[in-house]
N, C-alpha and C positions, 0 to 999 in steps of 0.2 A: 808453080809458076816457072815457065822456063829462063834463062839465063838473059837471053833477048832481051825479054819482057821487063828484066827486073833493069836491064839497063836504059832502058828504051824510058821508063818509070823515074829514072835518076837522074837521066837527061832533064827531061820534062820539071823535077823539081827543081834543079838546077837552075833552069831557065824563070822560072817564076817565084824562085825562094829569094834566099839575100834580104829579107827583109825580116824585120823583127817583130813579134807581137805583142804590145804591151798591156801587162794584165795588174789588178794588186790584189792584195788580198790582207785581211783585218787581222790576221794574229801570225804567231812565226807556226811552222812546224815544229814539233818534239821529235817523231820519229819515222821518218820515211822509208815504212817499212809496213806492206797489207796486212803483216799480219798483226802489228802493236799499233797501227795508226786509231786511234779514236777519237782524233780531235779532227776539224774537216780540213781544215790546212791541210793538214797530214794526208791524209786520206786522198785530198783531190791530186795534191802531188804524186803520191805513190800511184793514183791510177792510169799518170802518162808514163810511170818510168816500168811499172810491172802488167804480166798477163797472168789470167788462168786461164786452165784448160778450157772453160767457156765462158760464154758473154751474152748480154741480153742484143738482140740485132732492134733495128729502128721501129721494127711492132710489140719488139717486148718477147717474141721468142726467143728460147735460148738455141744458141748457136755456137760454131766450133770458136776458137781461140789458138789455143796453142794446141791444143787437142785438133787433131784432124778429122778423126771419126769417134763415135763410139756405141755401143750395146748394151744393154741388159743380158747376161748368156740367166737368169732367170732374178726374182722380184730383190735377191739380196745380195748380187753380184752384178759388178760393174766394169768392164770395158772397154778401158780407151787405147787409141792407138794414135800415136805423137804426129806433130808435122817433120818435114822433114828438114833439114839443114836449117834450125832456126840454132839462133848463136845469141850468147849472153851479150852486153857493151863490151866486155873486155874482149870478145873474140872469142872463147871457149864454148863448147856445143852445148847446147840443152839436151837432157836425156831423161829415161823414168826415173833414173836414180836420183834426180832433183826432186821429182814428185814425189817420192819417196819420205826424201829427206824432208822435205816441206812438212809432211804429215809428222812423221817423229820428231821435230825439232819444235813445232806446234804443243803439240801433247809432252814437251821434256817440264821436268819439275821445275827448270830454270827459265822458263818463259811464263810470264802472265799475261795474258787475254782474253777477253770477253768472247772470243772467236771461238774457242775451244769449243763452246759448249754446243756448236752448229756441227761438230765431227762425232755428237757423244753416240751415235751408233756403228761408229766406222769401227770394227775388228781391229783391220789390217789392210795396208799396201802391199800389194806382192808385185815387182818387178817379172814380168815374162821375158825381154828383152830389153834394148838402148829406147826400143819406141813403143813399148808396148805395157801399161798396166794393171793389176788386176784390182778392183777394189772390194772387200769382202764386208758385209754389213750383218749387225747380229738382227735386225728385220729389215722388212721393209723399209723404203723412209721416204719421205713427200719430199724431202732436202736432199736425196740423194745427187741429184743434178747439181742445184743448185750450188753446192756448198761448194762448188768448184770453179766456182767464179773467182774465188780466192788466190792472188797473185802469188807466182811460185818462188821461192830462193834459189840463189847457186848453189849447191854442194860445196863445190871446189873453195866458197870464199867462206861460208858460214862456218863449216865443220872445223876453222880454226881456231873459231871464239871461242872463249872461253864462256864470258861474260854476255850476253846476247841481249841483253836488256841494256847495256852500256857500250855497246859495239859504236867503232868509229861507223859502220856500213849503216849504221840507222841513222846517220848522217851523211853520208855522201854513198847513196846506195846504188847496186850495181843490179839491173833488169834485162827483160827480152821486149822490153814496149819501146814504142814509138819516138820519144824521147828518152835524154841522158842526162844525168849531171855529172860536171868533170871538174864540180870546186863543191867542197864543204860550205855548210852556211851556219853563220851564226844568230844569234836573237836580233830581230827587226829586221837584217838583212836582206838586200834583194837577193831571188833566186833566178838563177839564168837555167834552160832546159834547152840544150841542142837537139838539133832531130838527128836520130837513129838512120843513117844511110843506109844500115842493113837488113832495114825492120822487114820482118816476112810478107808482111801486105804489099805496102810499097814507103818508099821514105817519103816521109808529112813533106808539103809542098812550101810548107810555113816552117824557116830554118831556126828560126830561135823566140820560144816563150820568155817572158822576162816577167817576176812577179814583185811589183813594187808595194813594200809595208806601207800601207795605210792606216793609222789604227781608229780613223775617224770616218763615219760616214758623209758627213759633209766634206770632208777634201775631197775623198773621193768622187763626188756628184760636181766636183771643183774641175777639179783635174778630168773628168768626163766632157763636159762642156766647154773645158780650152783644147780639147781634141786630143789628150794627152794617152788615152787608155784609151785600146782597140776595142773592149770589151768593158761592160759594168751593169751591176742589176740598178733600178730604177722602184722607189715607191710609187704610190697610187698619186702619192698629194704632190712629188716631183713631176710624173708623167703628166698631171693635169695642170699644177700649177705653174712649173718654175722652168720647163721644155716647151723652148721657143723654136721659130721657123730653120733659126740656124742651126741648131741641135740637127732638127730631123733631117736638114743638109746634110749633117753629116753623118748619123748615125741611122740603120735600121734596127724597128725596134719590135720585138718578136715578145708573145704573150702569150703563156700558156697554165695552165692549174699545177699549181706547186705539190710536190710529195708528201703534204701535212696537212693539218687537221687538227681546229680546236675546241674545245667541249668542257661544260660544265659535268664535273663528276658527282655524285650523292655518294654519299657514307650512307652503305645500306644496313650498318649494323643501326644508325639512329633511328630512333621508333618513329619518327611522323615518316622516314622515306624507304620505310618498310613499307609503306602502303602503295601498290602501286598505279592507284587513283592519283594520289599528289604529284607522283615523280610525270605519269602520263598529262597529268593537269598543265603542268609546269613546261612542258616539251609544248604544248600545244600553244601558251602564252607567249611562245618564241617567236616574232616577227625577223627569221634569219636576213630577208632580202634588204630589210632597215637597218642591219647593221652592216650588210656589206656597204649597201648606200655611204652612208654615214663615216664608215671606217674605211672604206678601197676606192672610196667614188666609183661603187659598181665592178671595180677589177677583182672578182671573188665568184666563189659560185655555193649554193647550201651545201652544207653536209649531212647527212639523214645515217648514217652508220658507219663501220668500223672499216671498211675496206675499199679500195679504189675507184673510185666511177670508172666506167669503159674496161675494166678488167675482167676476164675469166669470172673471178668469186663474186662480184658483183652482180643480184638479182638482175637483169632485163626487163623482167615485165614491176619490178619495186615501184610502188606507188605512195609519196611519202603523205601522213596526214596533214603534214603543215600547218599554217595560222589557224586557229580557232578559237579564237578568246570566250567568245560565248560558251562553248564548250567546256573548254576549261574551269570557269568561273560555277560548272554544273557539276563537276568532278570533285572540286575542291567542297562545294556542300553536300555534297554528298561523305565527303570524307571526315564534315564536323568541322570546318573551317569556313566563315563569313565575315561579316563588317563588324560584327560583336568579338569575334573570337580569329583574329588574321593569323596566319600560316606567317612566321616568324623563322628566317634563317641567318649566317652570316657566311659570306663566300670568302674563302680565301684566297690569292693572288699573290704573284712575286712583281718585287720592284723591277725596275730596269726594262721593265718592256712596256711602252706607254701604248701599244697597240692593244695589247689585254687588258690592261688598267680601262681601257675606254670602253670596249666591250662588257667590260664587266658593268660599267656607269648605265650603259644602253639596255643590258638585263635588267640590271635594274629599276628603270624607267617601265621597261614594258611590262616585269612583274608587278607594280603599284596600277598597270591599268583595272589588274585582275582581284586588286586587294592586295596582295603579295607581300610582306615586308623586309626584305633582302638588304643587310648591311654588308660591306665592303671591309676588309682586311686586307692591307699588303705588308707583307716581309722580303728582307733582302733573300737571295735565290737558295743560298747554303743553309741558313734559317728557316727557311721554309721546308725545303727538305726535312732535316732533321727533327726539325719540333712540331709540324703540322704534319706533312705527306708521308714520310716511314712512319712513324710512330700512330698514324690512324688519326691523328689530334684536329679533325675539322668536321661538319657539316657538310660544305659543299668547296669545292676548288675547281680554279679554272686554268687548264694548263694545254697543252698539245701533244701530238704525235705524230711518228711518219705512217704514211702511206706508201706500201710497196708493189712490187708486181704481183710476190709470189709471197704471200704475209703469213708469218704464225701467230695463229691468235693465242697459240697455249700460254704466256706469259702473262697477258691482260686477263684473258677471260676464263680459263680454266680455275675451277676453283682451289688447284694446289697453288698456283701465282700468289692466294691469300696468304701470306705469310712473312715473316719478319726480311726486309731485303726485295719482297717479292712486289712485280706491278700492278697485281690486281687489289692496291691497295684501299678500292673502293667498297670491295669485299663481294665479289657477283659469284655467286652460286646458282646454278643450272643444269643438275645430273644429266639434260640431254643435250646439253651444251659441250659438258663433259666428254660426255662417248662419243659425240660425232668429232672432236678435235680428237680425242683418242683416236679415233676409225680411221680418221685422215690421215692421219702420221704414218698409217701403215699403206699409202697407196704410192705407187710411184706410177700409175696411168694419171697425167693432168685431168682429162677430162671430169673423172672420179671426182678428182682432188676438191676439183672447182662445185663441182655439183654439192659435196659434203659445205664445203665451207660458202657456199649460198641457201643454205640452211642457217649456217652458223648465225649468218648475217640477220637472218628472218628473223632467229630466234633474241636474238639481242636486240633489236630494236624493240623490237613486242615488250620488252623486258624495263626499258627503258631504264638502262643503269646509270647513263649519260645522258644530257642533253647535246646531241652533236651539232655545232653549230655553222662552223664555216672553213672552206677550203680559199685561204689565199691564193691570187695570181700570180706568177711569178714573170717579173716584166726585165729581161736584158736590150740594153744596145749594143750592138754591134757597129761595128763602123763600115762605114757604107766602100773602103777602097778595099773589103774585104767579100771574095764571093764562094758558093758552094753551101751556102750555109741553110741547112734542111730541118726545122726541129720536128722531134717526133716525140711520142707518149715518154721515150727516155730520157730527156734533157733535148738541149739544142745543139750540144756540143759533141754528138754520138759518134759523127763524121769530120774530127778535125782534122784529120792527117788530108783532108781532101780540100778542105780548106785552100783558099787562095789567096795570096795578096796581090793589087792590079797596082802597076806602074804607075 
């Protein structure tokens, strides 16, 4: 972008900035930093103040970031070449040698992250020059792109820590994104984010985020409705019930399928859901479109497997069996299960979330149409964990997960995830289940990638490890003196530096 350009860009925000946008948000940050962030506080903050090399663009392509180009020079060597004159907040240049450092500072024995383990086939960083790096992998890998979404650190500020887990910079951190912070924050605290007037795109048009601790969802819905927050998500029974004319005066309200997904799991080590007549009986007694009803007044849509509607991995031509009670109820006698002798389980559930608590009431209801006899358990979340979900200790549980663009299934569904620690604590074994997630790992052509793990997809449903039940909506306002505002398959907020506020 030439010089002109970037001023011509500064003017223009200038002219339309000066104003603030008010956001909140339900817990504090720990650590504003992409590569320790695991809590989403953290996480959504680090995503305006840091870049990687790439980014998912508004169809869900990956696309450059701070990387300007890059190559394959063959299946286990990688290629980027930097943008130019991009500069940290403090002023200082961004260089390979950041990328560099970002990988070895990642992998040092003084950091822990869950992140780590998305670099476990990266060799080595080699620097070829200030904008150019090489990455060398011991194979193939379907995350070779990917993993580089990963927001970069400075060199120049990092390399002095000692301590990196207790670094002051995981509190007032320093980035190449779009916004800044230029005060520490503490517990509850609001956080103020300035826009980046240097930022290589162009500087956000919107000059200051501001995120007020809310730690309660009805203030929130409070403070939404006295016009007080430019932004805020919205439930189904708010949207329908408690959002009046003035509301939609002043708010636009955008809705679209949330990144999750929730399912009744089977313990396949227990002998009745070894059968998998019962487990198929049981999917089929599922009226999913009554429990959206019921639960989202209709803002939901089914779920029928493990992987994204409208994505790459996603079958096309998938045609799910859906409601068939008669069926089911054919399954089940056939499996030695009738009005003499009922199919007895007990599901278990965590407290604190009354949205699953009710879903699980609604299985229930609809398993007694078929005979069925399904009791309910809840535990608080950490209890459940511990003494049901790791340790194996249940029948049946109801719990969630996300949905990604670009998903591994090897944690859920691979049959080594079986194991102390591991996700696939339901217990799914499938040797061609197996190989084809094996096979994939080693493709770095998407097209491949997708085709393998729409297999995957097949082959799990058919298997019926889970009953998948439903994809919540995900419903923000917006407020309406705010324009530019585009949602795509990546969230709504893909485009905010373009964002506008109107006088």
């Amino acid at each position: 972008m030439t010089s002109r350009w970037i001023w011509l860009l500064l003017l223009v925000s200038l002219l339309w900035g000066g104003k603030d946008f008010q956001r909140s948000m339900s817990s504090s940050p720990t650590r504003i930093n992409p590569l320790l962030a695991t809590d989403s506080a953290s996480a959504e903050i680090a995503g305006w103040i840091f870049n990687g090399l790439l980014k998912f663009d508004e169809n869900g392509s990956i696309v450059a970031d701070l990387a300007k180009s890059w190559r394959f020079e063959d299946d286990q060597t990688l290629r980027f070449v930097l943008r130019d004159r991009v500069r940290w907040h403090d002023g200082e240049p961004f260089t390979a040698e950041d990328v560099k450092f970002t990988y070895d500072w990642m992998m040092s024995d003084k950091v822990v992250t869950p992140y780590k383990s998305d670099f476990k086939y990266v060799q080595s960083v080699e620097v070829l020059d200030s904008r150019t790096v090489r990455i060398h992998y011991s194979q193939p890998y379907f995350k070779a792109l990917s993993i580089w979404m990963t927001g970069m650190l400075p060199k120049h500020l990092w390399e002095k820590e000692k301590d990196p887990m207790r670094s002051p910079l995981n509190k007032l951190p320093v980035g190449t994104g779009p916004y800044r912070m230029t005060k520490s924050f503490g517990i509850n605290e609001r956080i103020v984010l300035e826009a980046n007037r240097e930022y290589f795109e162009h500087p956000p048009f919107i000059d200051r985020q501001i995120y007020h601790f809310i730690g309660d969802p009805g203030t929130e819905f409070m403070m939404l409705k006295a016009g007080k927050l430019d932004i805020g998500g919205l439930s189904p029974i708010q949207l329908e019930r408690q959002v009046d004319e003035n509301f939609r005066n002043v708010y636009n309200i955008y809705e679209r399928p949330s990144h999750s997904y929730t399912y009744l799991g089977f313990n396949l080590r227990d002998p009745k859901f070894k059968d998998p007549r019962v487990r198929r009986a049981l999917d089929l007694a599922v009226d999913r479109q009554e429990i959206i009803d019921l639960l989202f007044f209709s803002h939901g849509s089914p779920c029928y497997g493990p992987f994204m509607p409208g994505s790459s991995v996603y079958p096309k031509d998938f045609r799910p069996e859906g409601y068939r009670p008669e069926e089911a109820k054919r399954l089940l006698a056939e499996a030695g299960y009738g009005p003499d002798q009922p199919l007895r389980f007990t599901l278990v559930t965590n407290t604190g979330n009354e949205i699953r608590i009710n879903a699980a009431e609604i299985l229930q209801q609809q398993f007694l149409r078929i005979g069925v006899e399904m009791k309910i358990r809840t535990m608080e979340w950490q209890a459940f964990l511990n003494t049901v979900v790791f340790p194996r200790n249940f029948e049946a549980v109801l719990l969630g997960w996300s949905l990604s663009l670009i998903p591994d299934a090897y944690p859920i569904w691979h049959s080594e995830g079986d194991k102390k620690g591991g996700f696939n604590f339901v217990g799914y074994h499938n040797p061609n289940v197996d190989r084809l997630i094996e096979e994939s790992e080693r493709l770095v052509d998407p097209d491949a990638f997708a085709a393998k793990y729409r297999e995957i997809f097949r082959l799990i449903v058919a298997d019926h490890p889970y009953i998948f039940l439903y994809i919540p909506n995900s419903i923000t306002a917006v407020s309406k003196r705010v324009e530019g505002v585009h949602p795509s398959i990546i969230g709504i907020e893909h485009n905010f530096i373009d964002w506008k506020i109107r006088d």
